[in-house]
Every structure is written in C-alpha cells, then in structure tokens.
C-alpha positions in Angstrom: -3.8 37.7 -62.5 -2.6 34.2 -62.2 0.0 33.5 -59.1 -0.2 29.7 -59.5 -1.1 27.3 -62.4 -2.3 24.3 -62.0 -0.4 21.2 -63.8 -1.0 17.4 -64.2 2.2 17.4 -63.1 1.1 17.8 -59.6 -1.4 14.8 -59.9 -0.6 12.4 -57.7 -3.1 9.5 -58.7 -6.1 9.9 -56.0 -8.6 11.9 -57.5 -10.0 13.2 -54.7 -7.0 14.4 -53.3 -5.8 15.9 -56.7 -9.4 17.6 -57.1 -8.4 19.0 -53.7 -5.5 20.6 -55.0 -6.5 21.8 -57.7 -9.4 23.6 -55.7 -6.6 24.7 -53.1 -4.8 26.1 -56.2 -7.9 28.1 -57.4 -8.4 30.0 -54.0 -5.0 31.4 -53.6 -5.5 32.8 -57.3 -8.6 34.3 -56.1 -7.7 35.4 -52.8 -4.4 36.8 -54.6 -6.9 38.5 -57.5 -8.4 40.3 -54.6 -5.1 41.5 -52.8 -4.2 42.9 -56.0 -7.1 44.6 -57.2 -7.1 46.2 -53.4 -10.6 45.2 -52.4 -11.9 46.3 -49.5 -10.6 44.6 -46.2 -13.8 42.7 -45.9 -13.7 41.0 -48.9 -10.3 40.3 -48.7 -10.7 39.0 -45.4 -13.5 36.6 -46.6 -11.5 35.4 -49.4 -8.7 34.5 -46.9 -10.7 32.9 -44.3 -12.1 30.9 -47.4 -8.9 29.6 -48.4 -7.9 28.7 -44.3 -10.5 27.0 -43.6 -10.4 24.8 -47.3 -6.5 24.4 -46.1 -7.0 23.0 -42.9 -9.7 20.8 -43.9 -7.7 19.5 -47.1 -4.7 18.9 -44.4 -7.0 16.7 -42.2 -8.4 14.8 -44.9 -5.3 14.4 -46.6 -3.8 12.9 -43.8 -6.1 10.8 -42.9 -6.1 9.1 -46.4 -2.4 8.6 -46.1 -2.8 7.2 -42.5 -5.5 4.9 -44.1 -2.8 3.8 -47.1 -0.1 3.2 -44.4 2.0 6.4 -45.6 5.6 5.8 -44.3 6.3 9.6 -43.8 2.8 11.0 -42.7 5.1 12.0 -39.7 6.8 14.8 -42.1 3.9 15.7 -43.8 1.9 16.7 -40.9 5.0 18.3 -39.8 4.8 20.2 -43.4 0.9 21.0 -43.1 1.5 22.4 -39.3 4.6 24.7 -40.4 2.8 26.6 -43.4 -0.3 26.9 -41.4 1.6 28.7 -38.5 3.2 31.0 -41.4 0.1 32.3 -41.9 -0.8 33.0 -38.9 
C-alpha cells in the first residue's frame, strides 16, 4: 500500500536532489509496506535503519548543495532536517 506518491510537483529543478527525493519517497513506502504487512521486527527494523541512514545522508548533502548555491535560509532548513530527525528518534 501506497502512504506517499511521488509528484513532479515536488521537483525542484536539481536532479540530483529531486532523484533524492524521489528515492526518500520510495523507502517510507517500503518501510510503511512492511509495518503493515507486520513483518517480523528484524526486517522491519532493517527497513527503518535503511530509510535513517538515506535521510540523514540526503539532509547532509542537501545542505551542502544549498550552502554551495548561497541558500538564504539554509539556517531554517537545517533547523527543519534536525527537528524530524529527533521525531524519530
């Protein structure tokens, strides 16, 4: 079962970035395909620690692009990428 669906709509014109998103977008329907279809803890565990480690990396290298493109609010956005990565935790 699909939680998200991806849209060109969320492009924001750096393929990279959008390829990253749309990649981000993929794991949480896997990981949530797993959750639902109650796995066993192991697998969903691995599924998760999948999509955490893909997050944080994704968060680093998006901010270091902005950073790179002068990004007047990379401030926020870190601020953003900190705060949902301490929800899941």
């Amino acid at each position: 079962m699909t939680l998200l669906s991806w849209s060109n709509q969320y492009l924001i014109g750096d393929d990279t970035i959008d390829a990253e998103h749309e990649e981000l977008f993929r794991l949480i329907n896997d990981f949530h395909s797993h959750w639902l279809e109650a796995h066993d803890r192991h697998t969903i565990a691995r599924v998760f620690n999948q999509l955490i480690v893909y997050a944080e990396t994704h968060f680093r290298h998006e901010e270091q692009i902005m950073a790179e493109h002068g990004f007047p609010k990379l401030a926020e956005h870190k601020q953003e990428h900190e705060a949902m990565v301490e929800a899941i935790f």
